[in-house]
C-alpha positions as CSV (number, residue, x, y, z in Angstrom):
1,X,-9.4,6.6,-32.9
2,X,-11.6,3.3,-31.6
3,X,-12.1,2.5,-28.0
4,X,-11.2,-0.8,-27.3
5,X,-12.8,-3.1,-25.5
6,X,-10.5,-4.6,-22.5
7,X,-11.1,-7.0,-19.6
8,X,-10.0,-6.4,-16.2
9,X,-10.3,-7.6,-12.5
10,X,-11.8,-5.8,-9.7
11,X,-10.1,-6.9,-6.2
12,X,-9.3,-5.8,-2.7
13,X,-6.6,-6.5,-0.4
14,X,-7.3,-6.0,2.9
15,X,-10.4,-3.2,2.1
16,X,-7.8,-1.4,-0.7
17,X,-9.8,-1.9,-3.9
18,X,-8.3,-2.0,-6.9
19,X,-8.5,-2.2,-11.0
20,X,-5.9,-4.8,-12.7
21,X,-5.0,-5.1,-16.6
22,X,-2.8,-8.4,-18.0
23,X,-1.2,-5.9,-20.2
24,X,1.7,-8.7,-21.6
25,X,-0.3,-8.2,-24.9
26,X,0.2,-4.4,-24.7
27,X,-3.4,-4.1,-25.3
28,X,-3.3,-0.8,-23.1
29,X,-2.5,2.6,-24.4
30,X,0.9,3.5,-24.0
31,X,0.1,6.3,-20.9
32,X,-1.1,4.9,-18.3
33,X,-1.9,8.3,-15.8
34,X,-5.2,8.8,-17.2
35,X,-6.4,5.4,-17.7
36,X,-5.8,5.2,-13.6
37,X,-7.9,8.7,-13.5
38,X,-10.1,7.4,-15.3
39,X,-11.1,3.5,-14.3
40,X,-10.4,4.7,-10.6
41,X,-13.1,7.5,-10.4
42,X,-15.6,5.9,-7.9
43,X,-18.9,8.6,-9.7
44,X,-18.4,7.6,-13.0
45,X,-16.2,4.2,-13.8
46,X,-15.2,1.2,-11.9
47,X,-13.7,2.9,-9.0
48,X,-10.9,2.4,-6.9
49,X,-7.8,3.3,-4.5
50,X,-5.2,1.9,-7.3
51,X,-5.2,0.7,-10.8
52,X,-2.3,-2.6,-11.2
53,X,-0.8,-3.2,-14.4
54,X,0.3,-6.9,-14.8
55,X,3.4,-6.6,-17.7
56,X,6.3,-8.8,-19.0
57,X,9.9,-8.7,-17.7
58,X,12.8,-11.1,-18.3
59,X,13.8,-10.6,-14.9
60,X,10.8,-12.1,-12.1
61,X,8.0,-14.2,-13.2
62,X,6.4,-10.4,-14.1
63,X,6.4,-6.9,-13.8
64,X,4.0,-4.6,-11.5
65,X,3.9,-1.1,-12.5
66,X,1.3,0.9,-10.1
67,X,-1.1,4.1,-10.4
68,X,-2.8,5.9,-7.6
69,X,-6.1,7.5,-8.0
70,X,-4.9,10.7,-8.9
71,X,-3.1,9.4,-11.8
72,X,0.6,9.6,-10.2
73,X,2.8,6.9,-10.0
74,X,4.2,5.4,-7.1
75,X,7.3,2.9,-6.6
76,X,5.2,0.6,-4.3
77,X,1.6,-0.3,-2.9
78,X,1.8,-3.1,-0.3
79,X,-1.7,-4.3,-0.7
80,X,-1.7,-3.6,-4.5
81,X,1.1,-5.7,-4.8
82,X,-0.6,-9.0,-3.0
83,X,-3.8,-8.5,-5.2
84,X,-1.5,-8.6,-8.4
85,X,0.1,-12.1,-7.0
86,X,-3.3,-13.3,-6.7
87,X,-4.3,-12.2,-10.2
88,X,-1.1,-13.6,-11.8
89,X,-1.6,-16.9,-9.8
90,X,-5.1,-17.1,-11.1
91,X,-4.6,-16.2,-14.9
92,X,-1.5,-18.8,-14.2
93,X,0.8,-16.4,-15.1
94,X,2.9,-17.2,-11.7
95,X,3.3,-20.0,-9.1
96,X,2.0,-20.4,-5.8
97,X,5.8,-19.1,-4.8
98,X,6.3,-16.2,-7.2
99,X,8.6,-13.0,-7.9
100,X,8.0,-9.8,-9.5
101,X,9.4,-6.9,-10.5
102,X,8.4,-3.3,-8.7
103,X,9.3,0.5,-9.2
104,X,10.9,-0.8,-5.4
105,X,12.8,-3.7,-6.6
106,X,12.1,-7.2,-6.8
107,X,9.6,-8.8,-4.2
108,X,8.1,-12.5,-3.9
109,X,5.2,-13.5,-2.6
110,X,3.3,-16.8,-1.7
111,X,-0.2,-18.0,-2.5
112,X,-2.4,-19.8,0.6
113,X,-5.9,-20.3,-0.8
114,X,-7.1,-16.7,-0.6
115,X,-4.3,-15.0,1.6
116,X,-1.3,-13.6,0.0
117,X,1.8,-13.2,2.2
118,X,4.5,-10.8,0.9
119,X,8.1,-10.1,1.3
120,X,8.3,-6.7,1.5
121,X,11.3,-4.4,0.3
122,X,13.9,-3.5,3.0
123,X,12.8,-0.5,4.7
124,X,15.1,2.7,4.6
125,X,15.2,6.3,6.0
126,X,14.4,5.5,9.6
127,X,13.7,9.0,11.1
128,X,12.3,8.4,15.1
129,X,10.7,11.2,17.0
130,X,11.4,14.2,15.6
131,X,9.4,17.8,16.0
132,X,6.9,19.1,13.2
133,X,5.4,22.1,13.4
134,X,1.9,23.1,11.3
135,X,1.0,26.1,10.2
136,X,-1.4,26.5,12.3
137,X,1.5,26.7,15.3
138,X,0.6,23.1,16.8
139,X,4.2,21.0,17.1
140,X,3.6,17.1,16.7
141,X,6.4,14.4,17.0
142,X,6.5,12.3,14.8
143,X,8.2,9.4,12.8
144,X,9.1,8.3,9.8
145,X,10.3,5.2,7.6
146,X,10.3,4.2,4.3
147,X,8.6,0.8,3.3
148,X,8.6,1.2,-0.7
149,X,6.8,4.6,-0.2
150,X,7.7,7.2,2.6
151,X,5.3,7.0,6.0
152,X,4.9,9.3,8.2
153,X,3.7,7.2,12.1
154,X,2.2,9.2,14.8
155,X,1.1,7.0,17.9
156,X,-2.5,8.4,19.1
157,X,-4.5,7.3,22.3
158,X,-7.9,6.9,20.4
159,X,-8.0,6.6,16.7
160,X,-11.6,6.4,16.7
161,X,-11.5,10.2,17.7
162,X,-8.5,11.0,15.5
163,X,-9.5,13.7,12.8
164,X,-7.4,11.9,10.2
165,X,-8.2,13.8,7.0
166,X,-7.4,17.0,8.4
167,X,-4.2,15.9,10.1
168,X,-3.4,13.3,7.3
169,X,-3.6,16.6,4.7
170,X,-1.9,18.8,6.7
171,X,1.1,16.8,7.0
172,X,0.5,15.0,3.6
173,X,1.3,18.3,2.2
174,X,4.0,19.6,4.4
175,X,7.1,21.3,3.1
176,X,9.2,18.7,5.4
177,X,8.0,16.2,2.8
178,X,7.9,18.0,-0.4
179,X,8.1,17.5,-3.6
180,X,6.9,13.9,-3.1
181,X,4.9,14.4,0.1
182,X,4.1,11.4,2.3
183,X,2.1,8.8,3.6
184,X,0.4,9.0,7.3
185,X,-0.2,6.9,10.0
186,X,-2.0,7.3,13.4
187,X,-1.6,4.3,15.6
188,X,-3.5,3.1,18.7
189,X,-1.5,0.7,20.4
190,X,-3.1,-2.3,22.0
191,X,-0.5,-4.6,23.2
192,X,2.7,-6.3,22.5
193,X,0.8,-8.1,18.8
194,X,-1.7,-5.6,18.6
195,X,-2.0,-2.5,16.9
196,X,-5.2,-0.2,14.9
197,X,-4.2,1.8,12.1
198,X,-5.9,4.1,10.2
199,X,-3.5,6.1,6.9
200,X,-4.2,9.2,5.1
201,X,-3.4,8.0,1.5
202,X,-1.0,10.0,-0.9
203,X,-2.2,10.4,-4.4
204,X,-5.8,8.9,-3.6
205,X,-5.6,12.1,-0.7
206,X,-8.1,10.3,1.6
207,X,-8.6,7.8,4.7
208,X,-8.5,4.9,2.7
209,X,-9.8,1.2,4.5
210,X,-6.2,-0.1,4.7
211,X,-2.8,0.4,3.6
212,X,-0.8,-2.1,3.2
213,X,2.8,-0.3,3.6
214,X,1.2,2.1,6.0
215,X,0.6,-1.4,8.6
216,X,4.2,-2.3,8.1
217,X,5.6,1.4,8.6
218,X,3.4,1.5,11.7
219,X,4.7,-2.1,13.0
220,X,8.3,-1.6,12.1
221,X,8.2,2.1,14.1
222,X,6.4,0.4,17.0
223,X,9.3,-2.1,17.1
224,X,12.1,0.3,16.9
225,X,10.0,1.8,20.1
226,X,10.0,-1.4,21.6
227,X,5.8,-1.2,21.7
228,X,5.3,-4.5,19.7
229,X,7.2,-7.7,18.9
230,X,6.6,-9.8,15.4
231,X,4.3,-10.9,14.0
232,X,2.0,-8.1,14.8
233,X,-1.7,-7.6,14.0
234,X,-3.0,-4.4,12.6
235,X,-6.7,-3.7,12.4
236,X,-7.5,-1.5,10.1
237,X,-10.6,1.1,8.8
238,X,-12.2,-1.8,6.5
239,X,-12.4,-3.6,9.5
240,X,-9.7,-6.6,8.2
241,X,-6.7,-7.7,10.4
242,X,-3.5,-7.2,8.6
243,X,-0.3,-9.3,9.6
244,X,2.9,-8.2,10.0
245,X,6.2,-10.6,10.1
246,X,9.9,-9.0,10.6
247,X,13.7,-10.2,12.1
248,X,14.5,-6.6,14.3
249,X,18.2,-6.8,14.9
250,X,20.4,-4.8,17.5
251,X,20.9,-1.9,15.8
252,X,17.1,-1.1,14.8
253,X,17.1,-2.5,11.4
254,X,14.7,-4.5,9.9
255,X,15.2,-7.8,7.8
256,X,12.9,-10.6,6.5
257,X,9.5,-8.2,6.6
258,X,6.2,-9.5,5.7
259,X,2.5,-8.7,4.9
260,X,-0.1,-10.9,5.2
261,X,-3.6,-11.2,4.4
262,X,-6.6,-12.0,2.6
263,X,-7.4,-10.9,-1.0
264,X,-10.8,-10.9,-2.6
265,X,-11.7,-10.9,-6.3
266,X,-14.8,-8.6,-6.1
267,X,-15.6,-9.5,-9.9
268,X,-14.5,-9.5,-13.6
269,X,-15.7,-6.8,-16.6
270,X,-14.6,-5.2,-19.9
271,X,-14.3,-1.6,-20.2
272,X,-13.7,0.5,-23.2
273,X,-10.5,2.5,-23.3
């Protein structure tokens, strides 16, 4: 069978990098798992947290369909999703004020320049402080929401001192979460609009530089703890300042959520597939 030859974008929202494909031609081969494997491996291919594929729907101005690293699928990817607005704004695919379709539902977004501010899917599953135990025997308390994906929050005193990967992993992997596992958090709180995050990633299983969900999940737990009020800023690994908008009501849900921030095209290629 040929390779073909196939044009994509490299971009990062936030410090999350990813790969993007226009794939309303249906240029793509039909499985995407290991084209993600493949154009996300950082040693021999482009390299990336995510791979994006941009597709046609009937019902938004397009369809998102998202890989992680690992070559698993996930409903969701907070930061992933404001880099596809961007693309689809700049191959004029969308408006400035745009919807798409996700494995989370429908979800618009806004173009300012190079920020992207999106309307994130209602969050579910609110789960606050409740004990986990490791193997190891260590109990932790923890939170949880889901923001598109499942997010595990712990609030930390220092994150600089954090050991993320081993705790991220640990819990990542633990049979409270299983099959699917989870996403984790560990938050330093500043002040009322001020928050540092760093995540442990599902499916790329690493710190990444920011998480796009992850900031929300943190925010939206922080909230429900009365720590922070909206919007709130979350700095994260990469060094960037994510913001966070949300409506808290009386009875700790969560309405008119958004993420904000800037997106960067880090350049334009062809690879063969």
């Amino acid at each position: 069978m040929n390779n073909k030859l196939l044009s994509f974008y490299k971009m990062s929202g936030g410090g999350n990098d990813f790969v993007l494909f226009d794939n309303r031609k249906e240029n793509l081969p039909k499985n995407y798992s290991p084209i993600a494997k493949n154009v996300c491996d950082r040693k021999f291919s482009i390299g990336a947290d995510g791979m994006l594929v941009l597709e046609k729907t009937q019902e938004a101005h397009f369809r998102m369909i998202y890989f992680n690293a690992d070559g698993s699928r996930a409903e969701m990817c907070g930061n992933g999703a404001r880099c596809i607005a961007r693309f689809a704004f700049l191959l004029a695919i969308a408006p400035e004020k745009m919807t798409f379709l996700t494995d989370a539902g429908i979800l618009s977004a806004e173009i300012d320049q190079d920020f992207v501010k999106l309307q994130m899917s209602k969050p579910k599953d609110l789960k606050l402080d409740f004990p986990l135990k490791l193997e190891e025997g260590k109990e932790l308390h923890i939170s949880f929401i889901n923001t598109g994906v499942p997010h595990v929050v712990l609030i930390v005193t220092d994150t600089d001192k954090t050991q993320v990967d081993e705790l991220g992993r640990a819990i990542r992997y633990h049979r409270e979460f299983a099959p699917a596992g989870t996403n984790v958090n560990f938050v330093e709180h500043k002040d009322l609009h001020n928050l540092i995050v760093r995540t442990y990633e599902r499916g790329v299983e690493d710190e990444t530089l920011a998480c796009g969900t992850g900031v929300v999940a943190s925010s939206l737990i922080c909230a429900t703890k009365n720590l922070v009020e909206s919007p709130v800023s979350c700095l994260t690994k990469g060094g960037e300042t994510l913001k966070i908008h949300f409506h808290k009501k009386e009875d700790n849900t969560f309405t008119d959520v958004f993420l904000e921030g800037p997106v960067k095209v880090c350049y334009k290629g062809e690879i063969e597939l």
